[in-house]
N, C-alpha and C positions, 0 to 999 in steps of 0.2 A: 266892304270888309266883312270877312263871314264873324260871326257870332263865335266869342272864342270858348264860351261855355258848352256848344254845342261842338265844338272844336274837340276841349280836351275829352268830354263823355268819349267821343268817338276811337279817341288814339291813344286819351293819356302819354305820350310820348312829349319832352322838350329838351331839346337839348341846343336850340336857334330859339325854336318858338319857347317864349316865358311860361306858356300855360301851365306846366305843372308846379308850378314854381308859384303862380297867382294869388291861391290860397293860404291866409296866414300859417306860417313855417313857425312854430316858437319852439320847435326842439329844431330847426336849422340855426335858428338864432342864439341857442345856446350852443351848440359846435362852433358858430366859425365865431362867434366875439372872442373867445379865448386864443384860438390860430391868431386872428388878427391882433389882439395885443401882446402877444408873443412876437411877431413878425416886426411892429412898432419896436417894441425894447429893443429885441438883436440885433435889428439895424440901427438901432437912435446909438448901442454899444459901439459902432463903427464910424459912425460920422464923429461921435465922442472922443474916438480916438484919434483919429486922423487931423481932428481941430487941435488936439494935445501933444503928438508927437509928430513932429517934424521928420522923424526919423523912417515914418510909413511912408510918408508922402514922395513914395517911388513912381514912374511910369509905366511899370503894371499892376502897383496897386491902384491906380485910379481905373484902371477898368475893375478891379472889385468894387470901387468906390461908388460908381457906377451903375453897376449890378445892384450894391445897395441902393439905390435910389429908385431901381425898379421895384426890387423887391418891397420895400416901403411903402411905395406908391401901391401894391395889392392889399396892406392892410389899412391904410387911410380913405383911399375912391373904393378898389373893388369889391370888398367884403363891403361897405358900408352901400354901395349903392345896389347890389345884389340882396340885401335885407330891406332895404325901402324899397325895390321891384316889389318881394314878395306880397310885403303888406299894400300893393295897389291893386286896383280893382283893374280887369282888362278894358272893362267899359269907361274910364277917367279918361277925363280927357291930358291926363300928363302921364299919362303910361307908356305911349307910343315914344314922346321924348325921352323920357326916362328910359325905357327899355333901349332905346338905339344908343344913348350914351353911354350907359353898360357893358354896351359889345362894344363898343368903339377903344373906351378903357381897357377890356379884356383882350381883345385881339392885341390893338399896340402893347402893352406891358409883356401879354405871353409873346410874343415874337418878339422883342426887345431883349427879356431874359432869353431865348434860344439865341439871339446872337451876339448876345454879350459871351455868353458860356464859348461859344466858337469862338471871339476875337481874343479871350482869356487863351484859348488853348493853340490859338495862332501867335498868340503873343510867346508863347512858353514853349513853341515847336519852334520857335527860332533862335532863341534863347541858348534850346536846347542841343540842337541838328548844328546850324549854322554859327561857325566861331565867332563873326562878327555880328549875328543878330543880337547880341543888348545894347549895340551900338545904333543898328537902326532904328530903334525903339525910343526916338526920344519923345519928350514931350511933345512938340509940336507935331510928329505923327499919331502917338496917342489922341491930340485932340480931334485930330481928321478922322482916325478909326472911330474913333465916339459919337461923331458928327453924324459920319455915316451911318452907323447903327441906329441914332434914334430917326433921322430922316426915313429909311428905310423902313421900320418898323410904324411910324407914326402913319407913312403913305399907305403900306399894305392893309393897317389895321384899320384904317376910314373910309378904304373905298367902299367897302360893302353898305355905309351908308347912303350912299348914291341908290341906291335899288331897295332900300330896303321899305316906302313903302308901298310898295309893291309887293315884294316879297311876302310880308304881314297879310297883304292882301290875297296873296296866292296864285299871284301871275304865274303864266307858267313859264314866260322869259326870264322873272326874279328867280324862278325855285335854281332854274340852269346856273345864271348865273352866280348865285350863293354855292351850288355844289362845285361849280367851277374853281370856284378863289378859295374853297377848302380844300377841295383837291391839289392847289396851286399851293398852298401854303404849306401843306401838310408834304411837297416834296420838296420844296426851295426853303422853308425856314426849317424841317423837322429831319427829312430824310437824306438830303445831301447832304446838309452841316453834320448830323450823327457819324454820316459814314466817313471823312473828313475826322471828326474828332477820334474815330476809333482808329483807321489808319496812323494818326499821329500821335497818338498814344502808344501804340504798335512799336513805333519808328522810337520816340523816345525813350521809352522800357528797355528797349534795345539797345539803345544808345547809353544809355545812364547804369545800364549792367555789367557793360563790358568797360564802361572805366572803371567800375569798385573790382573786377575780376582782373583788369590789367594791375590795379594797387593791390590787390590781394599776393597776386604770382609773383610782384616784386619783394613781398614782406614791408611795406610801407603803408599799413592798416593803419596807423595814427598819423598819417601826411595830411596835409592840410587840401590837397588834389582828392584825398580817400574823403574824408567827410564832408565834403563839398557834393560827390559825388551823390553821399548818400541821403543828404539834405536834399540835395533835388531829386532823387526819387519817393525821399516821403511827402514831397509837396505837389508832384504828379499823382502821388495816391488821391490825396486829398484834392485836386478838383477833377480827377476823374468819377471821385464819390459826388463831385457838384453835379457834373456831368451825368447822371445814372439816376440821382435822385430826382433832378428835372423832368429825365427822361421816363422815370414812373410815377410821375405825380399828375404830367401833362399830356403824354402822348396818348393814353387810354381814354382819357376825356375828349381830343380832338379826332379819335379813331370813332367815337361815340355820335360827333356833331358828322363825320363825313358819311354813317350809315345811316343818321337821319336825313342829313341831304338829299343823299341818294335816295332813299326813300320817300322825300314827295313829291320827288320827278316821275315815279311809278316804276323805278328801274329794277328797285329789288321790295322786296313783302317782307314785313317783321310780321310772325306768328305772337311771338309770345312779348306783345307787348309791357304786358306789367312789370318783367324780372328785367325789361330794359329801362325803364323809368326806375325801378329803384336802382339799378348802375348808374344811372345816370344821374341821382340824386347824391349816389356814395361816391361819385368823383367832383364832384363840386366843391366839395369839403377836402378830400388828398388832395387834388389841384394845388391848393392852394400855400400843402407843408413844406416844399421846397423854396418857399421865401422866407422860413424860417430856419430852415435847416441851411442852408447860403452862408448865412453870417454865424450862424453855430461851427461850421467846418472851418473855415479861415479863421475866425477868432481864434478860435481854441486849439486850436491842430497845424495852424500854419505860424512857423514858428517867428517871423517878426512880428506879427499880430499878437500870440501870447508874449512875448517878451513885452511888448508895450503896454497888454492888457494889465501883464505884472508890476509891472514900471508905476502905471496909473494906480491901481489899486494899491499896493501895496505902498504908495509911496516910496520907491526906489530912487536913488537920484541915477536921471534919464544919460546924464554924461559918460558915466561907467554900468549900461545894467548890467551885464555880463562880469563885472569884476567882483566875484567870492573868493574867501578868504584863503582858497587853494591855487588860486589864478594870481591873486597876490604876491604869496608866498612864493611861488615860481618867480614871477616878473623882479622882486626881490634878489631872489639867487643868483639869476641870469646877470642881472647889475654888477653884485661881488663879485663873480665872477668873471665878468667883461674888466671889471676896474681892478682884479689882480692880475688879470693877464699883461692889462694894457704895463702895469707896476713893474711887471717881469722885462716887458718888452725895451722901456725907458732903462734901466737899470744894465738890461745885456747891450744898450745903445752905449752906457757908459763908458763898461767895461772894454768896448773896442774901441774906442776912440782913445780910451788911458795907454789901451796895448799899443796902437800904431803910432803914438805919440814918444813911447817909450822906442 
């Protein structure tokens, strides 16, 4: 194995290789402990709630549920095992295991989150498109889609420890095959599912406009079909923002490891190495805000989540949270009103039965 001190002098470049990363980081350690205990809170907020309210525990929110458990899982292993890389020396001898369980974490978690985000937006294109998809949405399919996503992410993200040392070593069969399973990745977990989530977003925009515009042309803007409609377009907004913030927090970072790849196969030449090691340094830290931002957007923005949130907090009693003292006041009226009818109706039953008797 080459000398990795002679290594970085040479390339300064890592974006696979830890090299740059080797040397004590203690202003990297103060950026990501805060992401990372931010990432803990917003999602401890969602397991929080989901133990509390009966009322989340739907079979699409357990794929956010899910998703939290990924997202979680970045600041308890990733951030924390990425800060003990830094302060290892290359030459330890726990650096090589340490570093491969790193990428192993990172790969399965990043691939995990990209296809939770798609089986989210698969779950909601059917929802949406297809009348009877909330029906095939049960639970026991849920648990299969879930199944699958973590099997599938766990296998993709470990194979590269099969080669990797070698890799480290600088085989030139590892460098192929590391460029290979990032190029492999980077179109079956990044670039197909993207274009998939963007057509289906497409299709449902679509679809969820022309119902508020068919309620609109009717003049039936407070029918219970009109705010339905437009509930489910503000919740399409919001994981398409899931959607988008993954997609910039993650995709420039793995666009970053596929031109190192390729570059110590010999296929292409970085001139200016330095402005790519500090990109390469500034994405390790964004990487990492879209597991913070995940449970900030559903909490807060998706409206059974904040109701619950309010429920919890505020101590609401969770049986009526929706009933204010205006909703009341109607359901009230509507009473009187049903019991003077039903009054009227009894009374004209009298009056004919007196007449035809008479």
């Amino acid at each position: 194995m080459k000398d990795y001190n002679t290594m970085n002098n040479s390339s300064n470049i890592s974006l696979q290789h830890p090299t740059a990363f080797h040397q004590p980081n203690y202003k990297l350690a103060s950026q990501l402990v805060p992401i990372a205990v931010s990432i803990i809170i917003a999602n401890g907020v969602v397991f929080y709630l989901f133990g509390k309210m009966r009322s989340l525990r739907t079979p699409a929110n357990y794929f956010l549920l899910s998703l939290a458990i990924s997202d979680i899982m970045t600041g308890l292993i990733n951030i924390p095992l990425l800060l003990v890389l830094v302060h290892l020396s290359p030459l330890s001898p726990s650096f090589t295991v340490m570093y491969c369980t790193s990428e192993v974490f990172h790969n399965v978690i990043s691939i995990s989150i990209a296809y939770h985000i798609t089986a989210i937006t698969m779950d909601k294109y059917l929802a949406v498109v297809n009348p009877f998809g909330r029906f095939l949405m049960t639970r026991k399919t849920v648990r299969k889609a879930l199944s699958s996503v973590w099997l599938c992410s766990a296998f993709l993200g470990s194979v590269p420890a099969t080669w990797w040392d070698s890799w480290l070593a600088e085989d030139s069969f590892a460098l192929y095959l590391q460029a290979g399973h990032i190029i492999f990745c980077l179109c079956v977990v990044f670039f197909v599912p993207y274009m998939f989530i963007l057509y289906a977003y497409g299709v449902m925009f679509k679809a969820v406009s022309m119902k508020r515009s068919s309620k609109e042309s009717s003049g039936r803007k407070d029918s219970r079909a009109f705010k339905k409609a437009n509930n489910e377009r503000k919740c399409l907004i919001i994981l398409l923002a899931m959607a988008t913030a993954f997609a910039i927090c993650w995709i420039p970072w793995f666009t970053l490891r596929l031109i190192y790849a390729v570059s110590t196969t010999g296929w292409i030449d970085i001139k200016d190495q330095a402005s790519f090691t500090e990109a390469s340094q500034m994405f390790v830290i964004i990487r990492y805000i879209s597991s913070a931002v995940n449970p900030l957007l559903y909490t807060f923005f998706k409206q059974d989540f904040w109701s619950a949130f309010k429920i919890v907090t505020l101590k609401r009693n969770s049986r009526i949270p929706s009933m204010t003292p205006s909703i009341r006041l109607t359901i009230t009226q509507r009473y009187r009103g049903a019991e003077k009818h039903e009054n009227h109706l009894v009374r004209d039953s009298i009056d004919e039965i007196q007449q035809s008797a008479v």
